[in-house]
N, CA, C and O of each residue as an XYZ file, in Angstrom:
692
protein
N     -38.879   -197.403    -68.134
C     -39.565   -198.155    -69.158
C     -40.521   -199.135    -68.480
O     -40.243   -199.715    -67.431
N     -41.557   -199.267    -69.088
C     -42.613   -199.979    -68.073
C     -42.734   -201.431    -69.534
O     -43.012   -201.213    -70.713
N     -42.526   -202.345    -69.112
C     -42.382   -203.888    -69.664
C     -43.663   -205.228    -69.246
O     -44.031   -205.645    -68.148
N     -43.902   -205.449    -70.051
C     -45.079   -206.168    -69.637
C     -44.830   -207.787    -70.010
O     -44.945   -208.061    -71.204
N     -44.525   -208.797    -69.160
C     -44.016   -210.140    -69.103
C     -44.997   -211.154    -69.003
O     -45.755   -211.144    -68.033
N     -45.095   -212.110    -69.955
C     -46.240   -212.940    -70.213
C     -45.204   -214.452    -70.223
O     -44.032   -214.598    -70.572
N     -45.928   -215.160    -69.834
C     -45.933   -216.511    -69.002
C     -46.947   -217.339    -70.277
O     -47.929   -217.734    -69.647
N     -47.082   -217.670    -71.455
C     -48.248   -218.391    -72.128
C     -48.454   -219.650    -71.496
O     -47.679   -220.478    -71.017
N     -50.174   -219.564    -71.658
C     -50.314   -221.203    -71.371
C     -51.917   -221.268    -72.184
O     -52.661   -220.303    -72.009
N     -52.224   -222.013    -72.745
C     -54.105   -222.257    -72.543
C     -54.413   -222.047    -71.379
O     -54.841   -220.917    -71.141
N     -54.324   -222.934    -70.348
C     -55.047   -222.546    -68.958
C     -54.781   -221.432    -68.253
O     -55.498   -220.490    -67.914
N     -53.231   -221.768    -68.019
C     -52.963   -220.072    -67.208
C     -52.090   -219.574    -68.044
O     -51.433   -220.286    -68.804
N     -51.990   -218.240    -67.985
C     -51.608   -217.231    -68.806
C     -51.054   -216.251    -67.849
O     -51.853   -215.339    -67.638
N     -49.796   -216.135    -67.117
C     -49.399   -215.493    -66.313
C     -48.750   -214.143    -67.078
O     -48.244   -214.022    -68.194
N     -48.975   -213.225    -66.040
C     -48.685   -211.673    -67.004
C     -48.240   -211.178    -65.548
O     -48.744   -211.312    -64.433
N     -46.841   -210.421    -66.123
C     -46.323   -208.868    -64.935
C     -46.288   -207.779    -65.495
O     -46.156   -207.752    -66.718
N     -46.393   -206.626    -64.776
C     -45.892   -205.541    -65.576
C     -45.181   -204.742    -64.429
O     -45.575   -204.296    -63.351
N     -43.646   -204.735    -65.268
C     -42.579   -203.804    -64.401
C     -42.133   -202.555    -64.530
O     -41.523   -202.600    -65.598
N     -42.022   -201.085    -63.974
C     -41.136   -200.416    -64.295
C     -39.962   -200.692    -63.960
O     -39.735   -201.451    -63.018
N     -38.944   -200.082    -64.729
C     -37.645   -200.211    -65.164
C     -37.024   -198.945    -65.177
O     -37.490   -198.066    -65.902
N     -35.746   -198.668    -64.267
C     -34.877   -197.554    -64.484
C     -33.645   -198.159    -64.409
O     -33.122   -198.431    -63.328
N     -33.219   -198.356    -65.315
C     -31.803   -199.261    -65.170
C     -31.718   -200.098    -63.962
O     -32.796   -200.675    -63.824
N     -30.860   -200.415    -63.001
C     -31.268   -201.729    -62.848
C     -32.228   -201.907    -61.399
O     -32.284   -202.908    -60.685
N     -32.817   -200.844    -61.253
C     -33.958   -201.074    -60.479
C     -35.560   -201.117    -61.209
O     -36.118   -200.634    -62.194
N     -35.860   -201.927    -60.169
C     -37.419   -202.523    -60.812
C     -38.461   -202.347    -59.931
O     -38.285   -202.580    -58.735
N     -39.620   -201.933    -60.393
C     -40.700   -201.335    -58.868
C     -42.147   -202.612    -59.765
O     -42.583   -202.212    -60.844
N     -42.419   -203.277    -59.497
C     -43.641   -203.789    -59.748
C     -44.881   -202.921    -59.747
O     -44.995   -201.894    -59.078
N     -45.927   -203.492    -60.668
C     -47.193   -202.478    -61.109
C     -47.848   -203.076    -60.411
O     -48.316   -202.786    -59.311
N     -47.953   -204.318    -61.260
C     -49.273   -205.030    -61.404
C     -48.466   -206.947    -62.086
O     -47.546   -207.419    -62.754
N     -49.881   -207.403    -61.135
C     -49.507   -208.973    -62.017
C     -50.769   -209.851    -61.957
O     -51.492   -209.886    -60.962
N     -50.934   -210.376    -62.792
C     -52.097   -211.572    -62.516
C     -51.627   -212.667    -63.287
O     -50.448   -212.934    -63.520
N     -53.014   -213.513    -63.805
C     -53.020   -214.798    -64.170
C     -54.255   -215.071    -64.659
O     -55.227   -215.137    -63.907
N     -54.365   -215.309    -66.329
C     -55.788   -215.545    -67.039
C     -56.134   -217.195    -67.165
O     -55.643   -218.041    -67.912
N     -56.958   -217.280    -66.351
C     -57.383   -218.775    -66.439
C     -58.207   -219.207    -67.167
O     -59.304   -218.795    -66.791
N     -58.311   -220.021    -68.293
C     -59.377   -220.155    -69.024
C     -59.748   -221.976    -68.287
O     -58.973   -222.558    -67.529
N     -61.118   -222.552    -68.786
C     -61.802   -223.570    -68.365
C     -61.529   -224.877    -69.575
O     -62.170   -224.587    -70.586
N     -61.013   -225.785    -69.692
C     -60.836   -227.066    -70.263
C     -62.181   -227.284    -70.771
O     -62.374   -227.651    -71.930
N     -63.451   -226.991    -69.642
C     -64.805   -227.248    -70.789
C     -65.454   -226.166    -71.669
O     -66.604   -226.059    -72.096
N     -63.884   -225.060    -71.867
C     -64.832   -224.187    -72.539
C     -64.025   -224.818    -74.049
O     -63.124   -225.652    -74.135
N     -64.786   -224.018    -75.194
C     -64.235   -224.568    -76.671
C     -62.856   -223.667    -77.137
O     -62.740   -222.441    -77.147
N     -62.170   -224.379    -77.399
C     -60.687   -223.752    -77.773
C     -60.651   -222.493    -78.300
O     -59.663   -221.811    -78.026
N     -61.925   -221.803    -79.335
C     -61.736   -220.539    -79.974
C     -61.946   -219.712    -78.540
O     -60.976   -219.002    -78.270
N     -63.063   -219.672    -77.547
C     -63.424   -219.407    -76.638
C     -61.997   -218.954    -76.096
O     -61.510   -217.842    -76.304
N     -61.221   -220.282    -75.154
C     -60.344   -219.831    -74.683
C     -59.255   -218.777    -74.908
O     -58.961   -217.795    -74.226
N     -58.648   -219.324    -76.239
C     -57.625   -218.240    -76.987
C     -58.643   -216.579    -76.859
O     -58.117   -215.764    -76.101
N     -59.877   -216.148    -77.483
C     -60.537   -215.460    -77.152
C     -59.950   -214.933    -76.031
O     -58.958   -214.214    -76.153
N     -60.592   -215.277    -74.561
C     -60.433   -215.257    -73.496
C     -58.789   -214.934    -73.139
O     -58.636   -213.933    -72.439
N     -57.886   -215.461    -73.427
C     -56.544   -214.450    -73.093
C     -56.285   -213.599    -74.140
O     -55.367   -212.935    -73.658
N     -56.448   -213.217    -75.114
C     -56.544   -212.573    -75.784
C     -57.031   -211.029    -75.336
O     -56.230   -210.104    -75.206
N     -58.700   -210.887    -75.090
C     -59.216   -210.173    -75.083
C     -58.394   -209.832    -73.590
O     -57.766   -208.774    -73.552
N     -58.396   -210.602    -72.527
C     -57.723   -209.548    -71.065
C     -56.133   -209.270    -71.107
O     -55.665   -208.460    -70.307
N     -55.351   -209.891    -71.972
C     -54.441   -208.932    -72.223
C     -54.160   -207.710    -72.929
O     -53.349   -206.828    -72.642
N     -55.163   -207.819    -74.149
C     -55.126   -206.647    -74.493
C     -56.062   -205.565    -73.408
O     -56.784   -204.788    -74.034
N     -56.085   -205.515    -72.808
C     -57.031   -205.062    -71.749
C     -55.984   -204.348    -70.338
O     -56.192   -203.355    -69.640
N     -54.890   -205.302    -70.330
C     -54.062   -205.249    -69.694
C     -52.756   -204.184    -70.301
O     -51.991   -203.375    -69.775
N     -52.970   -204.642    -71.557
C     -51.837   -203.513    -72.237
C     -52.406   -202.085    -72.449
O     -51.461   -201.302    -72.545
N     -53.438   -201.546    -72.542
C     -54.618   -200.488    -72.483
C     -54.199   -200.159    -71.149
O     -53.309   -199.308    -71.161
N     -54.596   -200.611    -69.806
C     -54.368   -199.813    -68.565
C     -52.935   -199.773    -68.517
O     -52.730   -198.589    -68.250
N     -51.844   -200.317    -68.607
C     -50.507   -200.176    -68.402
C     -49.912   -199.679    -69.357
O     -48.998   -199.032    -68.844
N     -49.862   -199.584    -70.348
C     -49.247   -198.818    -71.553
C     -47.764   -199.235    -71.770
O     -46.923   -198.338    -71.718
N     -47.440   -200.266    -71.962
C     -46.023   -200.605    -71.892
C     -45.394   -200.403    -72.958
O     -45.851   -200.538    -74.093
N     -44.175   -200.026    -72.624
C     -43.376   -199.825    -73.877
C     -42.658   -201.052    -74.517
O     -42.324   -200.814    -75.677
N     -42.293   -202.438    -74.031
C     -42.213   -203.095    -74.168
C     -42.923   -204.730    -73.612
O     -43.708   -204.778    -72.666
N     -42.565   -205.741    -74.238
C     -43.267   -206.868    -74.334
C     -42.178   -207.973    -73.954
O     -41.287   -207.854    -74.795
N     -41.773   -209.254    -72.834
C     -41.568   -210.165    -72.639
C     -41.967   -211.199    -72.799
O     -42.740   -211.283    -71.845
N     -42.046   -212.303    -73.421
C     -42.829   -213.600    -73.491
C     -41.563   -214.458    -73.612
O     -40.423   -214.342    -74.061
N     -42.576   -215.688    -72.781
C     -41.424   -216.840    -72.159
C     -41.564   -218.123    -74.130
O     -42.626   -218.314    -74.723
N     -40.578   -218.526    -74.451
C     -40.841   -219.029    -75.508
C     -41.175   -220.559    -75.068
O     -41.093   -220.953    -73.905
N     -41.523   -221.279    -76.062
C     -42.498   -222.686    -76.004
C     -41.480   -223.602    -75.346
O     -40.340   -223.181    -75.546
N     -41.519   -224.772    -74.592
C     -40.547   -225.528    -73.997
C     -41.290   -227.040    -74.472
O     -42.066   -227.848    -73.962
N     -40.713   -226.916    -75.477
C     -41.167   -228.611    -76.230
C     -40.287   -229.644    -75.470
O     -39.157   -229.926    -75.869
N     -41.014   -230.365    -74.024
C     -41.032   -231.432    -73.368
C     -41.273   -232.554    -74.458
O     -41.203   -232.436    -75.682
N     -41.631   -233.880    -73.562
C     -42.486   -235.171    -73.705
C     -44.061   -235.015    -74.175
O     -44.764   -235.912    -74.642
N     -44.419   -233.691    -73.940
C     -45.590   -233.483    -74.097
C     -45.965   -232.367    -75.563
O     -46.040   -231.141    -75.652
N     -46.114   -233.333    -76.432
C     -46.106   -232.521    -77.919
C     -47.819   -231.496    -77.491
O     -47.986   -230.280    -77.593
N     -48.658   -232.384    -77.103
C     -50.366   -231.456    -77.349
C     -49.791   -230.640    -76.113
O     -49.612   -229.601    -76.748
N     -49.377   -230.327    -74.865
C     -49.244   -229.893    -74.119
C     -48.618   -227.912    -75.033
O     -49.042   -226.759    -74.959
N     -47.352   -228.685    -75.835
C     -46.023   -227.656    -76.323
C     -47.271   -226.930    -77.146
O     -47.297   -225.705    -77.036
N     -48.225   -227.493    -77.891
C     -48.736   -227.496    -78.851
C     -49.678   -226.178    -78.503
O     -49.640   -225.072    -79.044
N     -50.765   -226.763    -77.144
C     -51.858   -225.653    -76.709
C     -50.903   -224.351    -76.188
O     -51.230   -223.177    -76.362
N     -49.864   -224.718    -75.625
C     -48.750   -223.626    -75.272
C     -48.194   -222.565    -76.237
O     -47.842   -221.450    -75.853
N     -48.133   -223.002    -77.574
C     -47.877   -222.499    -78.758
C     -48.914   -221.634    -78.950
O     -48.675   -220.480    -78.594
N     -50.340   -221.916    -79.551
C     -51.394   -221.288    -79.738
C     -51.369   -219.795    -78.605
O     -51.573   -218.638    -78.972
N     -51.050   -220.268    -77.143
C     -51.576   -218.901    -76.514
C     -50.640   -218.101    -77.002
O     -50.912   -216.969    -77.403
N     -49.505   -218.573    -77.020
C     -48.245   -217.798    -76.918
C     -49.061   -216.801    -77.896
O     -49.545   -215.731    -77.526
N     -49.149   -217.454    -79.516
C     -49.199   -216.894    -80.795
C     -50.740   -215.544    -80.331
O     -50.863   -214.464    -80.910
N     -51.585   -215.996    -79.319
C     -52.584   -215.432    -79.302
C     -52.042   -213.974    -78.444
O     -52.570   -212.894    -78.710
N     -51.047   -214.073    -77.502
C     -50.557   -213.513    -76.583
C     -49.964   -212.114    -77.869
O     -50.456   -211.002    -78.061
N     -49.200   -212.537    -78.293
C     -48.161   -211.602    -79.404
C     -48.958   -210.945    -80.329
O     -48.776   -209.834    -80.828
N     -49.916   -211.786    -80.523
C     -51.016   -210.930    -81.063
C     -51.701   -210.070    -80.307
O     -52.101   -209.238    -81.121
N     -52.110   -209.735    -79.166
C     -53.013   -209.199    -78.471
C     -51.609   -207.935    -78.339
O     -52.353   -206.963    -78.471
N     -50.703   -207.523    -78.238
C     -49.610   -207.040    -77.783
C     -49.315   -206.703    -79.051
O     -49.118   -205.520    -78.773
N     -49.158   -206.737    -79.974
C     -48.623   -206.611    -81.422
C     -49.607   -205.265    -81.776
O     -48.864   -204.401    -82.241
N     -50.765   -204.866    -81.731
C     -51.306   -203.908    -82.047
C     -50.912   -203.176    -81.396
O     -51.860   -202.404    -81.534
N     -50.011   -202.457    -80.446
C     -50.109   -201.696    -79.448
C     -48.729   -201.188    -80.178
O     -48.267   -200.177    -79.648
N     -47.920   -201.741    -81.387
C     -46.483   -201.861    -81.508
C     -45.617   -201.845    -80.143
O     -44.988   -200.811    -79.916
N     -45.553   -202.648    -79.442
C     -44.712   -202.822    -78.686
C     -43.743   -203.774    -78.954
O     -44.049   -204.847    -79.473
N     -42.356   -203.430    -78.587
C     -41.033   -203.849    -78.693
C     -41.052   -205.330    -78.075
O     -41.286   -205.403    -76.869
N     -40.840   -206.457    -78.751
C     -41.371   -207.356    -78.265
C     -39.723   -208.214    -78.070
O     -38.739   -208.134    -78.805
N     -39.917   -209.017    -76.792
C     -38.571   -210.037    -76.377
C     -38.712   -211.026    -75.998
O     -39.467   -211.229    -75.047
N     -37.661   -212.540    -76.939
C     -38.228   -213.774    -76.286
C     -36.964   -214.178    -75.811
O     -35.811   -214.035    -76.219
N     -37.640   -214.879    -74.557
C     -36.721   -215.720    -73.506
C     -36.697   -217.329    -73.242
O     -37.781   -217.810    -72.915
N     -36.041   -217.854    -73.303
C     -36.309   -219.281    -72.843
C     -35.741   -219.603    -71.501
O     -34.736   -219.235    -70.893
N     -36.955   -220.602    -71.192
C     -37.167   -221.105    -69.747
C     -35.814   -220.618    -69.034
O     -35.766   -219.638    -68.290
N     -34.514   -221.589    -69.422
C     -33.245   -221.350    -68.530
C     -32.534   -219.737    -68.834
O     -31.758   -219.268    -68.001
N     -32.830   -219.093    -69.895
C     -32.475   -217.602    -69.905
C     -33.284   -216.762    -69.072
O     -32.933   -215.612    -68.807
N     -34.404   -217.297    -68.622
C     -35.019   -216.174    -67.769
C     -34.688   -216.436    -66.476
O     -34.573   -215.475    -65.717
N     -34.522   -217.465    -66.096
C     -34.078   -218.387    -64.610
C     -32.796   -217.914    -64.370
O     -32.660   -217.063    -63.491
N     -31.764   -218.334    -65.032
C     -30.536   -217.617    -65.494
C     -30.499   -216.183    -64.972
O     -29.947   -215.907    -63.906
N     -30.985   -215.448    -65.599
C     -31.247   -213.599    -65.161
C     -31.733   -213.748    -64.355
O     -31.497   -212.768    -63.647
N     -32.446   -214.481    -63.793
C     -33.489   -213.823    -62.256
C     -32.727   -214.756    -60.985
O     -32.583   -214.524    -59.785
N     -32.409   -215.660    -61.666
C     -31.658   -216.414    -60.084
C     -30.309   -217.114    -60.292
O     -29.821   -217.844    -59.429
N     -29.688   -216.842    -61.558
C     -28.236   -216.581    -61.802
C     -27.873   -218.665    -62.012
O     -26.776   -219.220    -61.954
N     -29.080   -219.227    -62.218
C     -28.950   -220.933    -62.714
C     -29.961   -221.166    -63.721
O     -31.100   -220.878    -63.355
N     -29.800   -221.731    -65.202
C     -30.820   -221.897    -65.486
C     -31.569   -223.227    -65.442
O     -32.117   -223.792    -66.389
N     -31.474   -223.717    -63.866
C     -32.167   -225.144    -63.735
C     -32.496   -225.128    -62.223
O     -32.462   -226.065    -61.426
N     -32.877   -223.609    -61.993
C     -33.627   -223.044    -61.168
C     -35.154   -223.951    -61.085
O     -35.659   -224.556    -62.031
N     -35.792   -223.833    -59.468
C     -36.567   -224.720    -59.834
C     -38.308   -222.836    -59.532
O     -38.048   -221.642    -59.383
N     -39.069   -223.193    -59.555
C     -40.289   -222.210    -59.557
C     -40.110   -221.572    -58.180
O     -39.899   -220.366    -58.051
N     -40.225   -222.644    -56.897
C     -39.495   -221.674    -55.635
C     -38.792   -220.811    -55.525
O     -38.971   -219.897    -54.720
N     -37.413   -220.937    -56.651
C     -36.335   -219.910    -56.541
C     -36.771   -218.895    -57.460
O     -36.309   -217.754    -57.438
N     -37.613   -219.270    -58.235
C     -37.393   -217.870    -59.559
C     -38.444   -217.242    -58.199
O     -37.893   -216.247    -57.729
N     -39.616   -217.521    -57.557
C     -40.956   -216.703    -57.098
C     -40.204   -215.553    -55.622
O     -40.469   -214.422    -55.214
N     -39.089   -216.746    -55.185
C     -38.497   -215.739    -54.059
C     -37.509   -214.862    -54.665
O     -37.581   -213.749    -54.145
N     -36.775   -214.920    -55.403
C     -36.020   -214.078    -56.373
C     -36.615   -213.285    -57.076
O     -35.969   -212.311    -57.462
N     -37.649   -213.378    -57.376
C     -38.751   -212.200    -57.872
C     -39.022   -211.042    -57.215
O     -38.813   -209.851    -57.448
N     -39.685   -211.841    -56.085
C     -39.503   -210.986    -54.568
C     -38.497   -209.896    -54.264
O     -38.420   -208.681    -54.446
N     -37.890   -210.683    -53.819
C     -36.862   -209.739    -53.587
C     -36.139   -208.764    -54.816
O     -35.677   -207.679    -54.464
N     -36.060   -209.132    -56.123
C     -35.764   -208.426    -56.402
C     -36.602   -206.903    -56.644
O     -36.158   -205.761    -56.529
N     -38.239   -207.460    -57.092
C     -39.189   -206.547    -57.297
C     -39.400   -205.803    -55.633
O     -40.388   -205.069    -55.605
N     -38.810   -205.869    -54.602
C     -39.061   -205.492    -53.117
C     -40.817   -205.711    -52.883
O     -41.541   -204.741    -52.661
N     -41.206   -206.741    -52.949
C     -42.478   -207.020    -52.772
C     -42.513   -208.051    -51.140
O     -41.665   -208.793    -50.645
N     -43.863   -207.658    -50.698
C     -43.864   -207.868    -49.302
C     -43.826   -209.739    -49.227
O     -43.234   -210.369    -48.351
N     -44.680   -210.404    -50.472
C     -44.778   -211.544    -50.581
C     -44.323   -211.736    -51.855
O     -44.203   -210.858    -52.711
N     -43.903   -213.690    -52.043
C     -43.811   -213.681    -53.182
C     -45.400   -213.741    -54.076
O     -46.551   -213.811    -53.647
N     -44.918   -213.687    -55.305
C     -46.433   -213.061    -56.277
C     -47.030   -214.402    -56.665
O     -46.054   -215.082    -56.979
N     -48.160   -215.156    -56.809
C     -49.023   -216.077    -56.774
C     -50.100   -215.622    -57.978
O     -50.552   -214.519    -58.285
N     -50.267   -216.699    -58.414
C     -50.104   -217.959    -58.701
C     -48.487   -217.844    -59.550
O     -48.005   -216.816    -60.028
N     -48.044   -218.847    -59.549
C     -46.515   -219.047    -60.342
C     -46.254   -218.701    -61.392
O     -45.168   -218.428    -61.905
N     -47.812   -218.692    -61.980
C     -47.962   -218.209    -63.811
C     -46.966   -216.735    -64.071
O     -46.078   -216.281    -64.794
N     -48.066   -216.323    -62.618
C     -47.471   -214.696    -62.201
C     -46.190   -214.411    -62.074
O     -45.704   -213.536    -62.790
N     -45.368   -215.137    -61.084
C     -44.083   -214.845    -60.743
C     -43.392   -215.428    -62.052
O     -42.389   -214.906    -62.539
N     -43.782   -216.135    -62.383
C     -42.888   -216.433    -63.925
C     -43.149   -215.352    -64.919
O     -42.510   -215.534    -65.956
N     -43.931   -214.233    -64.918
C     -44.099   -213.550    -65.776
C     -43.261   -212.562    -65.512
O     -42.298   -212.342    -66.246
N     -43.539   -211.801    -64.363
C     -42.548   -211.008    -63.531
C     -41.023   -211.635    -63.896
O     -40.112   -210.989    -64.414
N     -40.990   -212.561    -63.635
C     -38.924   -212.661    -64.081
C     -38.857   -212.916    -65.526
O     -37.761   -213.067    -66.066
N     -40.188   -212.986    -66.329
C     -39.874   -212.953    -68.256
C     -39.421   -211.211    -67.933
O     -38.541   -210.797    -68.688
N     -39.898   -210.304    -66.997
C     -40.011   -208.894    -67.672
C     -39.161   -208.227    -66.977
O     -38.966   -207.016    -67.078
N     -38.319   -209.376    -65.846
C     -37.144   -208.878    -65.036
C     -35.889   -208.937    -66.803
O     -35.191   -208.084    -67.352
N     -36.150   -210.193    -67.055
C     -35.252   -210.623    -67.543
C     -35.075   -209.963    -69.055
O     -33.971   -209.969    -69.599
N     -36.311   -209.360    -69.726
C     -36.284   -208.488    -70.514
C     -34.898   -207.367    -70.163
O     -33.804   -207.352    -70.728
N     -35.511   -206.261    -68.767
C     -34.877   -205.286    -68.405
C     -33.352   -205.520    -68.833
O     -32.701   -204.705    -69.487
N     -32.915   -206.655    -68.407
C     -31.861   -206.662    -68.104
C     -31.328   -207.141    -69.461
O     -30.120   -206.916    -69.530
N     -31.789   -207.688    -70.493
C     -30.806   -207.987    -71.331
C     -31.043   -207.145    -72.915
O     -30.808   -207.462    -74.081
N     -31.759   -205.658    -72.095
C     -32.458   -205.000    -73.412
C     -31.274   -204.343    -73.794
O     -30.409   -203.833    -73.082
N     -31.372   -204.446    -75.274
C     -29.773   -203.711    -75.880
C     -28.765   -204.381    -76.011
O     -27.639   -203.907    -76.155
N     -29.223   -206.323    -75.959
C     -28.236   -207.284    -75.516
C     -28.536   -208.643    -76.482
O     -27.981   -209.707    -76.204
N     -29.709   -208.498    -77.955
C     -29.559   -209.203    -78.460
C     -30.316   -210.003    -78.420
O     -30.440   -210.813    -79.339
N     -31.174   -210.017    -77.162
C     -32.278   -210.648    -76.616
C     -34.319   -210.578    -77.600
O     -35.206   -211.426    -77.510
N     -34.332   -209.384    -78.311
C     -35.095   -208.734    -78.992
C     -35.162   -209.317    -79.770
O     -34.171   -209.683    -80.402
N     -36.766   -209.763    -80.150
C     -36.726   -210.246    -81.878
C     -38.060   -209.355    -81.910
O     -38.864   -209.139    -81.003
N     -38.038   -208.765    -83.655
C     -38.932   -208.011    -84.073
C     -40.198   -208.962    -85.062
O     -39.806   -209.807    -85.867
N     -41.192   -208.778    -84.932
C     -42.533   -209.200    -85.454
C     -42.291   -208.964    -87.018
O     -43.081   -208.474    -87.824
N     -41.322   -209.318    -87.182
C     -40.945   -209.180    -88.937
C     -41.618   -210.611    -89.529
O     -41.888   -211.502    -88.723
N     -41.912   -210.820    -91.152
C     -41.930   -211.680    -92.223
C     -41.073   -212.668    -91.352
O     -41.489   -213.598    -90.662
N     -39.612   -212.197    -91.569
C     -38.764   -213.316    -91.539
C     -38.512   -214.017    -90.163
O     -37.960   -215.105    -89.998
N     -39.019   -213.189    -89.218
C     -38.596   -213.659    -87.869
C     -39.747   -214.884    -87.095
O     -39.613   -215.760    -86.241
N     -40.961   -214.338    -87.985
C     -41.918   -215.399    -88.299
C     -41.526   -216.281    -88.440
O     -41.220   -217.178    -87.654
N     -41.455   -216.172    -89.618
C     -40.914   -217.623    -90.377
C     -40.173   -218.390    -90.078
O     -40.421   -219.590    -90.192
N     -39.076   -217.947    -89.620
C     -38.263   -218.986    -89.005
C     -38.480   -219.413    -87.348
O     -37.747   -220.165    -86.706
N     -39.508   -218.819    -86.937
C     -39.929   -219.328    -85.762
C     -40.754   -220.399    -86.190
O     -40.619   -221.103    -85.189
N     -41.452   -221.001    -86.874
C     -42.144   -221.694    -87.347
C     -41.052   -223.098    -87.876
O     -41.069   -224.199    -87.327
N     -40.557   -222.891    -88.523
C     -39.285   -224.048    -89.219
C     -38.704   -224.836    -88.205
O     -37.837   -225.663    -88.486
């Protein structure tokens, strides 16, 4: 199963895409969509938008990872974080792909067995688990890679929410 793991942000927008055969994992591909603070907000969302769906076109994934919102001290921060996310699920939502959300310490949790793991440990734990020569850069990246480790591993486990009316909705409340 080839899984495609998104990292939301306005600025960076970290994305992996893994194959999956039970519990081995071979890495594809990974980057990181940077948009510019002086560009105008429709612009940006635009801008990850359009290269993930771009990204889901060359990789064809059968499924979808995204890391869910981590409402800190920083409400406009949670806030622009929200928007990509929503822009992210959208860009991925036409493709019907099986979509899975994780939070921060559930993906940390699965990829480095603490969920108060700090970014060092999830990027070398990535590593190694994906058998990659380095760890994957920028962090956006390696955090995307362990949203789509962490998919693999907990698919069939409850972890899955479907793009329904209601699942909406109560993400919103």
């Amino acid at each position: 199963m080839i899984i495609l793991g998104i990292d939301p942000g306005l600025a960076n927008t970290g994305w992996g895409v893994i194959e999956s055969a039970g519990s081995s994992h071979r890495c594809l591909a990974y980057g990181c969509i940077t948009t510019s603070a002086d560009q105008p907000l429709p612009d940006r969302l635009a801008q990850v938008h359009d290269e993930l769906v771009r990204v889901v076109e060359r990789y064809r994934p059968a499924a979808c990872a995204i890391e869910s919102v981590y409402f800190g001290s920083n409400a406009k921060s949670a806030f622009a974080t929200g928007q990509a996310r929503g822009v992210a699920i959208l860009a991925t939502a036409g493709a019907g792909l099986e979509l899975g959300e994780y939070s921060p310490p559930q993906v940390k949790s699965t990829v480095v067995g603490a969920g108060a793991a700090d970014k060092r440990q999830v990027a070398y734990m990535v590593r190694i688990l994906l058998g990659l020569a380095e760890e994957p850069h920028p962090d956006h990246a390696a955090d995307a890679l362990a949203v789509a480790i962490c998919h693999a591993h907990s698919a069939g486990l409850g972890g899955r929410v479907r793009l329904t009316q209601a699942s909406t909705s109560e993400a919103t409340t």
